[in-house]
VEXKERO-235345 format. One record per residue (C-alpha): residue number from 1; chain; x, y, z. Coordinates in steps of 0.5 Angstrom, whole numbers, plus 500, padded with zeros to 3 digits. Example, Ala and Ser with C-alpha at 12.3 -4.5 7.8 and 13.67 -1.06 7.14 Angstrom:
<rs>
r nr=1&kette=A&xx=525&yy=491&zz=516 .
r nr=2&kette=A&xx=527&yy=498&zz=514 .
</rs>
This chain:
<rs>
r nr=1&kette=A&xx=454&yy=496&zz=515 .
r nr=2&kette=A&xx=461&yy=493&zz=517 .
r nr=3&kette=A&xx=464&yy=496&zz=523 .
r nr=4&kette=A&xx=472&yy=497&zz=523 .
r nr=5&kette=A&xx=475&yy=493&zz=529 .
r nr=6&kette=A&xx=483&yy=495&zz=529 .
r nr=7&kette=A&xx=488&yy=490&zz=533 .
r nr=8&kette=A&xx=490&yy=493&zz=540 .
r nr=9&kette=A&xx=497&yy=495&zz=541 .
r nr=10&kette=A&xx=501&yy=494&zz=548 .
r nr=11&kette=A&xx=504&yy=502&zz=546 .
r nr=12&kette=A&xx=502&yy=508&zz=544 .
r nr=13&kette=A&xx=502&yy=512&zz=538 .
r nr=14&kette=A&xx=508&yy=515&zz=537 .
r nr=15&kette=A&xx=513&yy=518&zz=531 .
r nr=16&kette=A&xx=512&yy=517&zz=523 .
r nr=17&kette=A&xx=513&yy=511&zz=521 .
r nr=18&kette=A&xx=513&yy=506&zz=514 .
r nr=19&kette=A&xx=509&yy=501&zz=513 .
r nr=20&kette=A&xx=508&yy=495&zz=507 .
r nr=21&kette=A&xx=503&yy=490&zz=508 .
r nr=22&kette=A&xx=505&yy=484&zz=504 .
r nr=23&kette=A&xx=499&yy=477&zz=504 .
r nr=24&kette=A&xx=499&yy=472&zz=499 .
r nr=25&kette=A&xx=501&yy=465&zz=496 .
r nr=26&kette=A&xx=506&yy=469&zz=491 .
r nr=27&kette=A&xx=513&yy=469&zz=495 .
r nr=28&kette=A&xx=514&yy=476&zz=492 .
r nr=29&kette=A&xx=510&yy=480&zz=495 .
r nr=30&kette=A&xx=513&yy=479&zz=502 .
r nr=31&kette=A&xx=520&yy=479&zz=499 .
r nr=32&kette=A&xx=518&yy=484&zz=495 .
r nr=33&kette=A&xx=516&yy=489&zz=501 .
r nr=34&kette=A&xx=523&yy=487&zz=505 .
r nr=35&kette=A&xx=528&yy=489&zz=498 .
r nr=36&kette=A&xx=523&yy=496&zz=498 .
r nr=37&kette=A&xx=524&yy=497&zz=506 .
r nr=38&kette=A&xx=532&yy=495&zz=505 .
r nr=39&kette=A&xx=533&yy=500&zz=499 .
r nr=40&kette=A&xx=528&yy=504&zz=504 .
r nr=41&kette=A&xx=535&yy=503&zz=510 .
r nr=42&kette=A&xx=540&yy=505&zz=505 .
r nr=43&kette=A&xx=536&yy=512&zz=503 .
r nr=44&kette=A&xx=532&yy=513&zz=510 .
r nr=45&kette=A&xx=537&yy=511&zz=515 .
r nr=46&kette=A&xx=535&yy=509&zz=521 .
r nr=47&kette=A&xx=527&yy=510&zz=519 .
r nr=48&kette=A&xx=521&yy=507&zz=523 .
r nr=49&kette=A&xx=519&yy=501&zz=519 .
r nr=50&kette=A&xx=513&yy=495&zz=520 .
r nr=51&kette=A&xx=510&yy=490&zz=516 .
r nr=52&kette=A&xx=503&yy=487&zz=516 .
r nr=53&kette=A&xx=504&yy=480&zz=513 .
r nr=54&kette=A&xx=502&yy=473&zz=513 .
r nr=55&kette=A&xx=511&yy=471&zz=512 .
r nr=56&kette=A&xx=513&yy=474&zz=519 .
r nr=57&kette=A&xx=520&yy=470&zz=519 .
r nr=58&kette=A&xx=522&yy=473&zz=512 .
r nr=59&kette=A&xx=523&yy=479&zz=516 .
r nr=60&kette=A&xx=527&yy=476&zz=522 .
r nr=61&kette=A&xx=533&yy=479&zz=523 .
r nr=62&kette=A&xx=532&yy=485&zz=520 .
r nr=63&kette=A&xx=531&yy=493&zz=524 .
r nr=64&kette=A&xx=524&yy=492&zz=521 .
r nr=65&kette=A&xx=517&yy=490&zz=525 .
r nr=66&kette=A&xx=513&yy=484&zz=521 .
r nr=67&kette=A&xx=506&yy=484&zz=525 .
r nr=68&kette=A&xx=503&yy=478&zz=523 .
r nr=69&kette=A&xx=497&yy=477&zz=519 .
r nr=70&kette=A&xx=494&yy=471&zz=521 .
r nr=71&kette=A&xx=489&yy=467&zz=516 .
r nr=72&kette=A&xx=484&yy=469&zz=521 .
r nr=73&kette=A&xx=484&yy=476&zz=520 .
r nr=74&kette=A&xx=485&yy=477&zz=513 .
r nr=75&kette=A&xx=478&yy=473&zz=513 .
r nr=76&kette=A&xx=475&yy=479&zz=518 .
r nr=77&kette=A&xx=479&yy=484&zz=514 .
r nr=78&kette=A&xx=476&yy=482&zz=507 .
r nr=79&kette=A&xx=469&yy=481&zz=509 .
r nr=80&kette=A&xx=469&yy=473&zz=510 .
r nr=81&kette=A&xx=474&yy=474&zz=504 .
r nr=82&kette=A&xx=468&yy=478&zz=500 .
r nr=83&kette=A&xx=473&yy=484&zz=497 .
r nr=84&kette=A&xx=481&yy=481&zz=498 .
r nr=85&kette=A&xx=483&yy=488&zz=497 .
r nr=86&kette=A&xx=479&yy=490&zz=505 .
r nr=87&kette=A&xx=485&yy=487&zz=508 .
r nr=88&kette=A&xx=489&yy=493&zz=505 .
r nr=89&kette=A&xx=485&yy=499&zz=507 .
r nr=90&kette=A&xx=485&yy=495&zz=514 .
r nr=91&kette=A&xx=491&yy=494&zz=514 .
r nr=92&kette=A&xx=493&yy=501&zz=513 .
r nr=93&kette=A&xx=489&yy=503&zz=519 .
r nr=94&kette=A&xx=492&yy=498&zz=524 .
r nr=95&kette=A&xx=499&yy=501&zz=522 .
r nr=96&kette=A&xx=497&yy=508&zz=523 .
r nr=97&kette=A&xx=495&yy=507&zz=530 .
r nr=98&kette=A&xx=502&yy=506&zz=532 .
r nr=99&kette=A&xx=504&yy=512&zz=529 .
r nr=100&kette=A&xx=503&yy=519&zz=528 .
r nr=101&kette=A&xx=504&yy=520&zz=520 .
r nr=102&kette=A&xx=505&yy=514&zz=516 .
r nr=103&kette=A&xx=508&yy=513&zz=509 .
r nr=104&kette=A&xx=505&yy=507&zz=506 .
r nr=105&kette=A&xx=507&yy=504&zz=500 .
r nr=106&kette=A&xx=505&yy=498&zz=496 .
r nr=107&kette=A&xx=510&yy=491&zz=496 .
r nr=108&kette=A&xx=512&yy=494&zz=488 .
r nr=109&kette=A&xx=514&yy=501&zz=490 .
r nr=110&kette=A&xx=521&yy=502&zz=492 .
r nr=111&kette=A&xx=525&yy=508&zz=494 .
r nr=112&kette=A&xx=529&yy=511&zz=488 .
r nr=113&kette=A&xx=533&yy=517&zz=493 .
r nr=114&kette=A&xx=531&yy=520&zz=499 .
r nr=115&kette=A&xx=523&yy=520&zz=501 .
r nr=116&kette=A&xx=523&yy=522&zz=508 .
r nr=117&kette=A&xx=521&yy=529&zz=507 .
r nr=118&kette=A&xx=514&yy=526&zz=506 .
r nr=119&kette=A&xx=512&yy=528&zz=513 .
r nr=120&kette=A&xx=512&yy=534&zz=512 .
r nr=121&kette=A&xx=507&yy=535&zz=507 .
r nr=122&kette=A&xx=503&yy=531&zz=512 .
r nr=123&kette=A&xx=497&yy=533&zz=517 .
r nr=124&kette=A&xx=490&yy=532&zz=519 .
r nr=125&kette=A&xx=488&yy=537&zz=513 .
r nr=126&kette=A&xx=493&yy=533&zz=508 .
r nr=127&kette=A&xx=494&yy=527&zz=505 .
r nr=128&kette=A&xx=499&yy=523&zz=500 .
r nr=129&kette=A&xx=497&yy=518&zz=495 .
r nr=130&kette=A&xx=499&yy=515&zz=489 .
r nr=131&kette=A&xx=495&yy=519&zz=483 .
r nr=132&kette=A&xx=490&yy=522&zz=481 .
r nr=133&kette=A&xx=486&yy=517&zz=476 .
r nr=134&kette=A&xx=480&yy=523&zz=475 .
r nr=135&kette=A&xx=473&yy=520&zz=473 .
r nr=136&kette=A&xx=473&yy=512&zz=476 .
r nr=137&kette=A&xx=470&yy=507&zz=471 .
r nr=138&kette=A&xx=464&yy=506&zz=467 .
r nr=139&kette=A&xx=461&yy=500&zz=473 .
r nr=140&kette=A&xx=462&yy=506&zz=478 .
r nr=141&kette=A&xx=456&yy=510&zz=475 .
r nr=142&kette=A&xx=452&yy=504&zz=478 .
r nr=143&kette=A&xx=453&yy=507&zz=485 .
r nr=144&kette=A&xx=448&yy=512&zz=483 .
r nr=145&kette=A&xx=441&yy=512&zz=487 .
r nr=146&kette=A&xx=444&yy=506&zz=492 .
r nr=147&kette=A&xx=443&yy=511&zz=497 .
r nr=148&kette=A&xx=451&yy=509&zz=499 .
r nr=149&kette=A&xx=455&yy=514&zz=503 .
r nr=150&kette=A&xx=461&yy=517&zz=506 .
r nr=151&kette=A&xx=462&yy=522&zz=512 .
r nr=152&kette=A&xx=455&yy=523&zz=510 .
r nr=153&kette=A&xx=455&yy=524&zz=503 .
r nr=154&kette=A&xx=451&yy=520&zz=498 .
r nr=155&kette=A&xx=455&yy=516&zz=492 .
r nr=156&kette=A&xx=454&yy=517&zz=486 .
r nr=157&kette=A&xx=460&yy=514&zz=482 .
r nr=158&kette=A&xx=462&yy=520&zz=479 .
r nr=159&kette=A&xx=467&yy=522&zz=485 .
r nr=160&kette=A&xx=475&yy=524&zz=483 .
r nr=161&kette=A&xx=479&yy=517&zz=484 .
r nr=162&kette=A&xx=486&yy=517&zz=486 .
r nr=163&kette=A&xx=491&yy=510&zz=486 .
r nr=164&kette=A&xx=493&yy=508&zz=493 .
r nr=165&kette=A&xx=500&yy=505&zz=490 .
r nr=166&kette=A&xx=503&yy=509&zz=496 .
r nr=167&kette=A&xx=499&yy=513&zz=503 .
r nr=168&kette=A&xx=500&yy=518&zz=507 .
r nr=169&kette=A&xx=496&yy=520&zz=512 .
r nr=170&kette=A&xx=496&yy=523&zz=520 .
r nr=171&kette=A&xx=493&yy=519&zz=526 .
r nr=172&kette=A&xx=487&yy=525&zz=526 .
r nr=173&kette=A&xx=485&yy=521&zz=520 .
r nr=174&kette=A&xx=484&yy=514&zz=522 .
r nr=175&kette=A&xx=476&yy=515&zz=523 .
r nr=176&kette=A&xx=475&yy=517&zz=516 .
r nr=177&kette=A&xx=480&yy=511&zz=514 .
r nr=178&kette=A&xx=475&yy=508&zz=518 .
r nr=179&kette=A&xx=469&yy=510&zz=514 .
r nr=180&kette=A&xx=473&yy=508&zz=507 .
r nr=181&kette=A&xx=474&yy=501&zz=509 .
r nr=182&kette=A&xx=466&yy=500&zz=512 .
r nr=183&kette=A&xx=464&yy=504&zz=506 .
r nr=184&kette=A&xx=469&yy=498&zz=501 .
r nr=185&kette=A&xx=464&yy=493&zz=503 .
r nr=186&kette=A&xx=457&yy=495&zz=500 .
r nr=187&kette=A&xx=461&yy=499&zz=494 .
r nr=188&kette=A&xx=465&yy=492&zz=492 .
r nr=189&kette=A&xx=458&yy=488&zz=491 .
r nr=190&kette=A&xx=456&yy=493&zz=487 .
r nr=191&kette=A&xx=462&yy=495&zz=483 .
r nr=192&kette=A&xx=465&yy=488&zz=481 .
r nr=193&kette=A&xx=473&yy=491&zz=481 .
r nr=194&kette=A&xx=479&yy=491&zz=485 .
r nr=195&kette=A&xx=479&yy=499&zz=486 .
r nr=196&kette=A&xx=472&yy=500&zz=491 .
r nr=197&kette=A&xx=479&yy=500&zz=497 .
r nr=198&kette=A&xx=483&yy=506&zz=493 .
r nr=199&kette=A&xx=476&yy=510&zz=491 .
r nr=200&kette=A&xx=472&yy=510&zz=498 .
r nr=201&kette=A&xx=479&yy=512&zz=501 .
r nr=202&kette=A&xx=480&yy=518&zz=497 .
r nr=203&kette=A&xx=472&yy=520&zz=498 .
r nr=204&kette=A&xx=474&yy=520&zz=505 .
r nr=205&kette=A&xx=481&yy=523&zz=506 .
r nr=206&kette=A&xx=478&yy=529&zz=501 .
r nr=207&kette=A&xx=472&yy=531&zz=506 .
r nr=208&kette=A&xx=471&yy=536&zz=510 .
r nr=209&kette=A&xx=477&yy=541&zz=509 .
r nr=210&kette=A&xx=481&yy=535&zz=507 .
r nr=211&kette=A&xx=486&yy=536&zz=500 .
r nr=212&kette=A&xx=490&yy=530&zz=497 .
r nr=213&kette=A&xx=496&yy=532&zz=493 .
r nr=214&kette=A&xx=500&yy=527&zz=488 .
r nr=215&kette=A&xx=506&yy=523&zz=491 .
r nr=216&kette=A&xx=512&yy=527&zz=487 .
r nr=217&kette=A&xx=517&yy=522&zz=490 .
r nr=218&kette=A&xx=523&yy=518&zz=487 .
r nr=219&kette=A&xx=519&yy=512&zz=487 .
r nr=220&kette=A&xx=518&yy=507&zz=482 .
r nr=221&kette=A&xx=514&yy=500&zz=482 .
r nr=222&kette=A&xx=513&yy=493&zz=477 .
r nr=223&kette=A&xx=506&yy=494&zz=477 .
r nr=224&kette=A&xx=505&yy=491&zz=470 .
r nr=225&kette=A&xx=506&yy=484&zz=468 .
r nr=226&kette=A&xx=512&yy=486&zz=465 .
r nr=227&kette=A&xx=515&yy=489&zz=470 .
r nr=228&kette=A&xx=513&yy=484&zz=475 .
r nr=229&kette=A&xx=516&yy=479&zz=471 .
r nr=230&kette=A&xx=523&yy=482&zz=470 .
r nr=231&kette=A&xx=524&yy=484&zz=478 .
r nr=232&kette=A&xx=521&yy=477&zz=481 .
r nr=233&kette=A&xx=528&yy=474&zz=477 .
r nr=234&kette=A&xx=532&yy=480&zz=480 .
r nr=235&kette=A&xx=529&yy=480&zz=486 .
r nr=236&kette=A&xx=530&yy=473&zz=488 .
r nr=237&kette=A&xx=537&yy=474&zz=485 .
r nr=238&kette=A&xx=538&yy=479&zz=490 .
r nr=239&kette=A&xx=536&yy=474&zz=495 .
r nr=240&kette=A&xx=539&yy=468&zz=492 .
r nr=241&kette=A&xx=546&yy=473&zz=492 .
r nr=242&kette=A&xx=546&yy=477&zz=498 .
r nr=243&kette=A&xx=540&yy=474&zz=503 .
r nr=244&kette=A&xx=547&yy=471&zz=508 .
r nr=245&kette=A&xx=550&yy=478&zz=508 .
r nr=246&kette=A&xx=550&yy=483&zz=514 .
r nr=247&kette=A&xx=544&yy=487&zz=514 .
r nr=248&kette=A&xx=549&yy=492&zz=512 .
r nr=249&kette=A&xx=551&yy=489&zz=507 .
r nr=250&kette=A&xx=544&yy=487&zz=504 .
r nr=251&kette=A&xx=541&yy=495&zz=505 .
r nr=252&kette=A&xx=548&yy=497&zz=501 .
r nr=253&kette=A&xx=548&yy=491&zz=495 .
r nr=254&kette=A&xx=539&yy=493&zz=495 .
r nr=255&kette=A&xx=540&yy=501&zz=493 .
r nr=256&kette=A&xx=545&yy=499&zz=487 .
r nr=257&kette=A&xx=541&yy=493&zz=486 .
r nr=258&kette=A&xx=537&yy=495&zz=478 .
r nr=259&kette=A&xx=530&yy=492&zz=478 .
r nr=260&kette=A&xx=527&yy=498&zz=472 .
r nr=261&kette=A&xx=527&yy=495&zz=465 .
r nr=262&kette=A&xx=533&yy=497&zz=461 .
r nr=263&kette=A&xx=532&yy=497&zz=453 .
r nr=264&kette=A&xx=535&yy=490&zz=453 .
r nr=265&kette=A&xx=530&yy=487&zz=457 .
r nr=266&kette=A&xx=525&yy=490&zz=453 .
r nr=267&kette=A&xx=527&yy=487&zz=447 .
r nr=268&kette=A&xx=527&yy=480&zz=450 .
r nr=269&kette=A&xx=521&yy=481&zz=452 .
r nr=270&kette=A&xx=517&yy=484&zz=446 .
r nr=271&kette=A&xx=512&yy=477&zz=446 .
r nr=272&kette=A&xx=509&yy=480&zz=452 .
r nr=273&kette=A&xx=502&yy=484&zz=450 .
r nr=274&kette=A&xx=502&yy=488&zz=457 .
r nr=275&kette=A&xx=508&yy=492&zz=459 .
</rs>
């Protein structure tokens, strides 16, 4: 078993805070991240950002902490790079410990209006996540008879699964987040999909008098092809047009900045299968 090892920070615990972790060869991603914290500053003024990422200059200049997320780390995090998506539940972790209350959200979500009030549906018995995705996947049945467990129960691939497009989650639970990640590693060899990291976290933070309760927060994503598509063109757009603005200016320009897809750029893209 995979024991989890979080980096050590020079201060303490304090507050709530945002966080994104943002990795990889596609640029998007952390530009991604920087445009969904700018609309973030506008509807959250003055809110507690942090970043976990391999680009850090992208965020320099800007009232946001970028950690940076060294090759050698992504490789202890993903297991020797067995599961890339471990680098995400341990990312998720590093980022609690420099808060009290984290709300979390994917480089493809961004903020719609006010979120803030997140935190108060937040405790050490209750947890935010993205969706309930109900009974997980057929390969998930193959859990059934490994002897695989979290916080003591036994999986049998039947347990509810919820999307961890967004997380919030109290500081209190940091060790069942801590079973979910060491749990991740024996559930990817078994089940080949991306989704043992969003299924193992929603197991841990439904145990033990712990409930999960679905986001409900003005909140979209481009997490289909699609959709991605058409906001990689509007977010370097937006880069290209206003990356040598103040701040002030950049936060302002990134609310009224339109990513979703109107009926036109459906229409322009009706040859793609997948929306």
């Amino acid at each position: 078993m995979t024991h989890y090892r979080s980096l050590i920070y020079p201060y303490p615990m304090d507050g709530d805070g945002f966080g994104y972790i943002a990795f990889g060869s596609d640029e998007l991603y952390a530009r991604g991240a920087l445009f969904s914290a700018l609309r973030l500053l506008h509807y959250c003024p003055g809110a507690r950002i942090t970043v976990l990422t391999d680009r850090p200059s992208i965020f320099d200049g800007y009232p946001i902490e970028a950690i940076e997320l060294t090759a050698q780390r992504q490789t202890e995090m993903s297991f020797g790079n067995r599961y890339r998506f471990g680098i995400k539940a341990a990312g998720i972790i590093d980022l609690l410990q420099r808060c009290e209350r984290l709300f979390f959200m994917d480089a493809d979500m961004y903020p719609t209006g006010d979120i803030s009030r997140c935190f108060n549906r937040i405790s050490a018995l209750s947890s935010i996540m993205w969706r309930c995705e109900g009974r997980p996947k057929a390969p998930y049945r193959s859990l059934e008879g490994e002897g695989l467990s979290i916080g003591g129960r036994i999986l049998i691939g039947d347990e509810t699964m919820w999307a961890s497009g967004v997380l919030g989650v109290h500081h209190h639970n940091i060790p069942a987040l801590e079973r979910a990640y060491a749990a991740s590693e024996k559930v990817s060899e078994i089940v080949h999909l991306h989704t043992p990291e969003q299924f193992c976290t929603g197991v841990a933070l439904s145990q033990d008098g712990r409930t999960i309760s679905r986001h409900w927060l003005p909140i979209r994503n481009y997490s289909t092809r699609g959709k991605k598509l058409h906001a990689r063109r509007r977010i370097g757009a937006f880069f290209d047009l206003n990356g040598k603005l103040s701040v002030e200016r950049q936060v302002k320009q990134a609310a009224s900045c339109r990513v979703w897809r109107a009926p036109l750029d459906l229409l322009l893209q009706r040859d793609i299968w997948h929306f």
